[in-house]
N, C-alpha and C positions, 0 to 999 in steps of 0.2 A: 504493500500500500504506500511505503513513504517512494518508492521506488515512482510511483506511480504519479503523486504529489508532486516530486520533481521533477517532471519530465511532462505533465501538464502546463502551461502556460496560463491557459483559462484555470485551472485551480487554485496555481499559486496567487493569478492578481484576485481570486475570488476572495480567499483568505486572506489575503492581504490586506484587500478592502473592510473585509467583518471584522477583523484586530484593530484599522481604523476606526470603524465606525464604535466596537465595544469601547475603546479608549475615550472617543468624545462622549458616547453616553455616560460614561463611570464620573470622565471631567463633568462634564452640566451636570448631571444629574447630584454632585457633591455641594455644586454653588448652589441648587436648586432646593437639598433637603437642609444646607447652611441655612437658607432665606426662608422657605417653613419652619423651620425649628426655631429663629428667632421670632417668628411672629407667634407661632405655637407660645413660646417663652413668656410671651408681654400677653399674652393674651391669660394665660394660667397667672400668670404674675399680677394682674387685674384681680382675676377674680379670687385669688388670696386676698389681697388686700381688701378687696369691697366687703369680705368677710370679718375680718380685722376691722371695720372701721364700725362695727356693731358693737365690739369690745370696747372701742373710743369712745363713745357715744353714751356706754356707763360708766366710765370713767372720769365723763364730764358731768357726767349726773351725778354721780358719787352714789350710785346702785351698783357698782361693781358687788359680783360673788367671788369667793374665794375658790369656788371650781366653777370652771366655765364651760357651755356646752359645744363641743368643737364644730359642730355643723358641716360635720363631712373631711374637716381637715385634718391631719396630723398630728397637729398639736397647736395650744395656743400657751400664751405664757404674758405675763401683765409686771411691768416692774416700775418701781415706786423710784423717786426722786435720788434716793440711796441708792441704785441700780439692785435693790432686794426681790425678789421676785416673792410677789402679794396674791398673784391668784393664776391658774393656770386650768388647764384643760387633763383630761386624769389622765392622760400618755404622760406627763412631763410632771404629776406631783411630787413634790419634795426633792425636784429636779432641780441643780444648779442655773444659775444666768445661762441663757441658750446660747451666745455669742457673744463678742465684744466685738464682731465687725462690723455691724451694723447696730445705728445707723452712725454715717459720718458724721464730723462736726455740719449745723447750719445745712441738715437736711431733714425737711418734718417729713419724710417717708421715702423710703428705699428698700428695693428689693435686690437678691441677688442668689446664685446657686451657690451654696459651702457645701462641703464632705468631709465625711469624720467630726462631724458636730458632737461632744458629750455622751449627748440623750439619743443618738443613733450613728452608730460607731461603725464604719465600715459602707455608710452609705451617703450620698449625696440626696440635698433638700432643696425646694423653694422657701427661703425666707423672705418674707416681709416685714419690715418695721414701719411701725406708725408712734408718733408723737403724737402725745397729747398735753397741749399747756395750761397746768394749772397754775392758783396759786401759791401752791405750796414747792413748786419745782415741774420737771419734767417726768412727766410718766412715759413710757416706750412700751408699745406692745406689741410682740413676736407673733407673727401665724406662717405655722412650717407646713408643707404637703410636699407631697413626691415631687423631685426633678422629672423634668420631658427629655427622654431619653433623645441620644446622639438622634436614631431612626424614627424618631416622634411617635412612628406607630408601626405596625406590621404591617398596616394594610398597605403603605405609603412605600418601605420598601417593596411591595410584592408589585405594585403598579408600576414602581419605576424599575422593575426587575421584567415586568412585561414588556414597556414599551422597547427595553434596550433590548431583548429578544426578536423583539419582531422588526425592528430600525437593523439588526445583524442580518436578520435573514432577508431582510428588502435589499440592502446589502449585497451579500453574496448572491442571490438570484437576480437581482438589473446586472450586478459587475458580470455575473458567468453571462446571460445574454449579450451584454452588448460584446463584450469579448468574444464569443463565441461568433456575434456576426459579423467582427471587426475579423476575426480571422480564418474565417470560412474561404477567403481566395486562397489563402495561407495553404491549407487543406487541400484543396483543390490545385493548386502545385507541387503542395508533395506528392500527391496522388499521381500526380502525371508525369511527375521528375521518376518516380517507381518505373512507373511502364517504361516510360526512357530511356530506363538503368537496364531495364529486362527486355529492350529491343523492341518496344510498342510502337506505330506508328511513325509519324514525322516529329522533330524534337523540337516542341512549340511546347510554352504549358500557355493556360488560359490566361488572360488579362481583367480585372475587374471593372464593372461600369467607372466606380466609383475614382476619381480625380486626387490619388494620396499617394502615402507610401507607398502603400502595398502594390497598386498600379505602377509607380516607376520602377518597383522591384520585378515583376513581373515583365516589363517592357527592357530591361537591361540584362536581366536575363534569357528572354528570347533572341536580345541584337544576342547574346554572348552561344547561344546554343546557335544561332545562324553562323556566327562564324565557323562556333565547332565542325558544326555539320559542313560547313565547307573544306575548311581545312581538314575533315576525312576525310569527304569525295575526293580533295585532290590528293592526298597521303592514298587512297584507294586508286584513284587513274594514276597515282605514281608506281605505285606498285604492281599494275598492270602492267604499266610502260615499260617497267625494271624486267617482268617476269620474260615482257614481253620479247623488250631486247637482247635478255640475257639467252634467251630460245634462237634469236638471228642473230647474234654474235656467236654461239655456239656453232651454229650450223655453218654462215660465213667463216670461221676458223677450221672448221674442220671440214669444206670444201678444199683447200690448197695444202692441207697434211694430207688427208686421202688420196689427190694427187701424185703428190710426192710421194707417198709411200707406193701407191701403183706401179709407178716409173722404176721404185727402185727394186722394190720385189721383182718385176719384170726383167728388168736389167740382171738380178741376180738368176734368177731362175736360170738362165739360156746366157750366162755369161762369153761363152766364144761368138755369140753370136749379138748381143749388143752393141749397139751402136753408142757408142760415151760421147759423142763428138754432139749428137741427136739430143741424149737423155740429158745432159749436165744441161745447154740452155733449159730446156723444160723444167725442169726442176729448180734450177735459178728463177725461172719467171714465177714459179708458186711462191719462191721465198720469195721474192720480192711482193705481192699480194699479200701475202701471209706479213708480211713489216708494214703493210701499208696499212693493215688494218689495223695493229696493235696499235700504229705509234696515232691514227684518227681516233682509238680507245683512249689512250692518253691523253691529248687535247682534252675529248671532250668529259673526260675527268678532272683536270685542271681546271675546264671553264663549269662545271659541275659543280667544284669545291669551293669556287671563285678563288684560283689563285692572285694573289699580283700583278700586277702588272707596268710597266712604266709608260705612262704617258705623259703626250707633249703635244704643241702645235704640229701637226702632220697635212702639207700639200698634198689633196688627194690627187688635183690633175699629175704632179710630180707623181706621184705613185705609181696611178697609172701608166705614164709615159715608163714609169723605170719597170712595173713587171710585163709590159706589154711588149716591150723592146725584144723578149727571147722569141726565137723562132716555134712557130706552130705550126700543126698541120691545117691549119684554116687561115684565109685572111682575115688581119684582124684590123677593122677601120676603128678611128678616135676621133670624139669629137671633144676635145678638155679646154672648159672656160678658166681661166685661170683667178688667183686668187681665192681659192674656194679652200677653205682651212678647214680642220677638224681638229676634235682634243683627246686622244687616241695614243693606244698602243700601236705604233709600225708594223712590229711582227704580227701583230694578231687582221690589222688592216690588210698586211700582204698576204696572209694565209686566205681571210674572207676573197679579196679578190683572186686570187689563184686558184682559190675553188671553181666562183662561179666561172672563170675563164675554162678550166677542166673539164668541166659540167658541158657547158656548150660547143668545147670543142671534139665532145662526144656525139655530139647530137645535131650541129652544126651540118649543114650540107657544101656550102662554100667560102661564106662569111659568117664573122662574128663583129658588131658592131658595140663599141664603147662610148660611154656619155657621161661628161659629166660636167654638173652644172648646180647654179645657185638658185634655189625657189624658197623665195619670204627668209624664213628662220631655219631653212634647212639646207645644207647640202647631199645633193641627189649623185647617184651613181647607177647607170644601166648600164646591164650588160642584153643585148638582143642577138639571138641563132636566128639563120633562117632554113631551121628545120621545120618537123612537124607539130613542132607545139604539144601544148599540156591541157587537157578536159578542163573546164571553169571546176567541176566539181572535185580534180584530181592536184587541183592547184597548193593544199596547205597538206595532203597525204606526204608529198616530196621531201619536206622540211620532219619527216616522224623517219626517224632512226630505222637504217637497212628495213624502210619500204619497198615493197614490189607492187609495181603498174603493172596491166594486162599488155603494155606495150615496151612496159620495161627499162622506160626512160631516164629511171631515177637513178637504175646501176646496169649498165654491161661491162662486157670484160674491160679491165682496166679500173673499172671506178668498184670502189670501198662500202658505197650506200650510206655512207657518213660525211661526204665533202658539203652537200647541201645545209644537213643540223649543225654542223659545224659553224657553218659562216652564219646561221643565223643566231645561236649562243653567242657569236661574239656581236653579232649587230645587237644584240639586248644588251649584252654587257655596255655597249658604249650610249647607251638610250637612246639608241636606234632600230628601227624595224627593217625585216628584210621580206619582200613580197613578189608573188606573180602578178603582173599586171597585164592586161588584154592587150594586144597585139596582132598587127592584122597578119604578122606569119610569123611563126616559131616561136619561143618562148621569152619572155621579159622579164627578166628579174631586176628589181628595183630597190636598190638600196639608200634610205633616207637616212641622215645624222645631224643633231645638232652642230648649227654652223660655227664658227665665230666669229665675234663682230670684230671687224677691221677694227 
């Protein structure tokens, strides 16, 4: 149960509240039976004296008895000029002076509560004293009855023992309701955070009508469960991609060992009769494939891990003039506006362009045309084939790691099926994008980069 108590919210503020509210009834209810009790006091303290002043009255008559008939009270007691005490009530005959406390000097009547009086040892009294002026001196007359207790009465505690019962339990049943509907969204997010945890649905929890906390928490944990859930989907398409890759890197590596190994077993089998002069190119050509892919593995693990890199202002037309300059099996025209800067790594700039130049002059039929030029804030860089081009639809497959076309565009012999993702992790890396663009024959790849300003 206390388990229980803790781990409630709505129980502890309930209780929380009924220990509040028990405390301020205990507080009022103390000034409350203070404030009855003194009027209780003056009111009993009245009607002693109006009793007493019946004794006065023979006193001044000079009918006083020497026992007197108490009329309900305690005790009465009459004392003469001498402070002797002359006539008394039969509780108090042959009883000493009842008090010397009362009354003060230059007070003709005063009452007060004393304990441990003489004539009732052990208990607390209402006295009254009344004066009466003769002229022989001063006569005092005592009339005692019971004190009005602390509680005045039973009934008076049982009333205020009721209302602070039922002020506790109004208490704890408004505090658990309104708590209870203050945190009913509460409820209805853990509910839904549950299923969430156990793979329920889409990971949304509900939002409340209502314009508060609990609505902001709810709306900040949605933006925060959106993001989750996207950064799985992508941690999930990454891991597709990985599984993916790792399946066409396996197979692209173990096309050019199977080769090799073919050639050599072969060559071994029928040894007098091999040709070495044949089988060593051929087997150089797989190693060489087989290097070309590891070391594109590399790259795009470095631009993977984001390595380093040194960058600096870099003329892209200079660029291009400098890797265009080596001989190729295509022609290859330029068209370079100059002053066209970038803020770049060289090496990684000459790799992106010696891709897409590889690329095309794969695919190329006679020319490859080069462009580069300054638009708004950016500098541009095309490479166009005038081969057969790439499907609108087949256009962002190219750029996905050792993709296959049903035409096969993206790798034939010679190419890696990595030179395309390559140049485009490093166009991201420089916060630039690398794309196909429409062309009225063969393929356009378009590379944009932040320029800089003269």
């Amino acid at each position: 149960m206390s388990r229980r108590l803790g781990r409630s919210l709505r129980t502890r503020l309930a209780l929380l509240a009924s220990i509040a509210m028990l405390l301020l009834n205990v507080i009022v209810s103390a000034f409350v039976l203070f404030g009855i009790r003194n009027e209780v006091v003056d009111i009993r303290a009245g009607e002693i004296a109006s009793k007493a002043v019946r004794v006065l009255l023979l006193v001044k008559r000079e009918h006083l008895p020497e026992v007197l008939d108490p009329d309900g009270l305690q005790g009465l007691q009459v004392l003469d000029p001498s402070g002797r005490p002359v006539a008394w009530s039969p509780s108090l005959a042959g009883a000493p002076r009842l008090t010397t406390a009362l009354p003060h000097p230059n007070q003709a009547n005063e009452y007060a509560t004393l304990c441990d009086l003489p004539s009732f040892p052990g208990q607390c009294k209402t006295v009254a004293a009344l004066i009466a002026y003769q002229a022989d001196g001063q006569w005092v007359i005592y009339a005692v009855d019971a004190a009005v207790p602390w509680y005045v009465a039973p009934q008076v505690i049982a009333f205020q023992a009721g209302v602070a019962a039922v002020l506790v339990a109004l208490a704890w049943f408004g505090v658990s309701r309104v708590v209870a509907r203050t945190l009913a969204p509460v409820s209805s997010i853990t509910r839904r955070l549950a299923e969430i945890s156990e793979g329920g649905g889409g990971m949304r929890v509900p939002v409340p009508e209502n314009d508060d906390e609990i609505r902001a928490l709810a709306e900040t944990g949605n933006k925060t469960l959106e993001r989750l859930e996207s950064a799985l989907e992508q941690q999930r398409t990454a891991m597709e991609r990985q599984r993916q890759f790792a399946a066409d890197a396996s197979h692209d590596l173990r096309s050019p060992i199977t080769a090799m190994r073919a050639q050599i077993e072969d060559a071994l089998l029928h040894p007098g009769e091999a040709d070495w002069t044949e089988t060593g190119p051929e087997v150089l050509a797989s190693l060489e494939r087989l290097q070309a892919i590891v070391a594109d593995l590399l790259t795009l693990s470095r631009l993977d891990a984001g390595a380093p890199d040194q960058r600096e202002p870099v003329d892209l037309a200079g660029l291009v003039a400098a890797e265009t300059a080596r001989p190729r099996g295509k022609q290859v025209v330029t068209s370079l506006s100059p002053g066209v800067t970038v803020y770049g790594d060289r090496l990684q700039l000459a790799r992106l362009l010696t891709n897409l130049l590889d690329n095309a002059e794969r695919h190329a039929e006679t020319r490859i045309d080069v462009t580069v030029r300054r638009q708004d804030d950016d500098a541009v860089l095309e490479v166009l084939d005038d081969g057969n081009g790439i499907a609108p639809e087949h256009r962002e497959l190219v750029f996905q790691r050792f993709t296959r076309l049903d035409a096969s565009r993206s790798r034939d012999a010679g190419g890696t099926g990595l030179g395309l993702p390559i140049a485009r992790e490093i166009a991201t890396a420089h916060l630039g994008t690398l794309s196909l663009d429409d062309s009225r024959t063969g393929a356009r790849f378009v590379l944009r980069l932040p320029a800089l300003v003269d």
